[in-house]
C-alpha positions, 0 to 999 in steps of 0.5 A, spaced: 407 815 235 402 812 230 404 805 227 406 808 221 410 813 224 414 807 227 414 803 221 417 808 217 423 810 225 424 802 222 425 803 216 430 809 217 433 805 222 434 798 218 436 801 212 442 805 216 444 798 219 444 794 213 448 799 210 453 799 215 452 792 215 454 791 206 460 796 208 462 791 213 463 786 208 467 789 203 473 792 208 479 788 211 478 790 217 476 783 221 475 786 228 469 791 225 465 785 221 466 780 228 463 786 232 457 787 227 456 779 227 456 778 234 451 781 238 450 782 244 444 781 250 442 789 250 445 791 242 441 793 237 439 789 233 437 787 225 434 780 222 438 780 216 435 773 214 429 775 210 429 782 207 421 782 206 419 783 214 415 788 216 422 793 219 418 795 225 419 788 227 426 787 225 429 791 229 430 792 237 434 791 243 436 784 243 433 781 250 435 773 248 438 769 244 440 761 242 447 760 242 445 757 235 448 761 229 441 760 226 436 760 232 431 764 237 432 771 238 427 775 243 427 783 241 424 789 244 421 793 238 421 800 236 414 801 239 415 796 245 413 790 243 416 783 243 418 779 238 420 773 238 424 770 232 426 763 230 431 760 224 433 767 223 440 771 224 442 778 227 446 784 227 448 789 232 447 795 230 453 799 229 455 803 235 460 806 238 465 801 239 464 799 231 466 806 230 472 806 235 474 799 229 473 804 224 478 809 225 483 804 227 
């Protein structure tokens, strides 16, 4: 795949997520904003701290985090790369346990 082609796998990706994300916010169910807030070593992830990075690297599969709220993140990107974040926050892409909360 091209770059572009991979910025725009990104952008697709990132703009499901985040509205997952937007939705889990607005719903009573705790349990489905905790799952979301919490990600987990090997969850897809998203940055959600700074709306204006470019999406290919933004999201990934998370490989290490800080225990910090704000901290460092490593993710493997779309294309393979790592990236490595500080100061900035994720969340797990929904999957099928935050569908399984959904339901409930």
């Amino acid at each position: 795949m091209t770059e572009e082609q991979y910025e725009n796998l990104a952008k697709i990706l990132f703009d499901s997520a985040y509205a997952m994300y937007s939705l889990s916010l607005k719903t009573v169910n705790v349990e489905i904003f905790n799952d979301l807030n919490e990600p987990e070593i090997g969850d897809y992830v998203f940055e959600t701290t700074n709306p204006f990075v470019p999406k290919l690297r933004a999201i990934g599969k998370l490989l290490e985090k800080s225990s910090e709220n704000f901290g460092t993140y490593m993710i493997e990107c779309l294309d393979g790369k790592i990236h490595t974040w500080e100061n900035a926050k994720f969340v797990k892409v929904a999957d099928e346990n935050t569908k399984s909360l959904i339901k409930l």
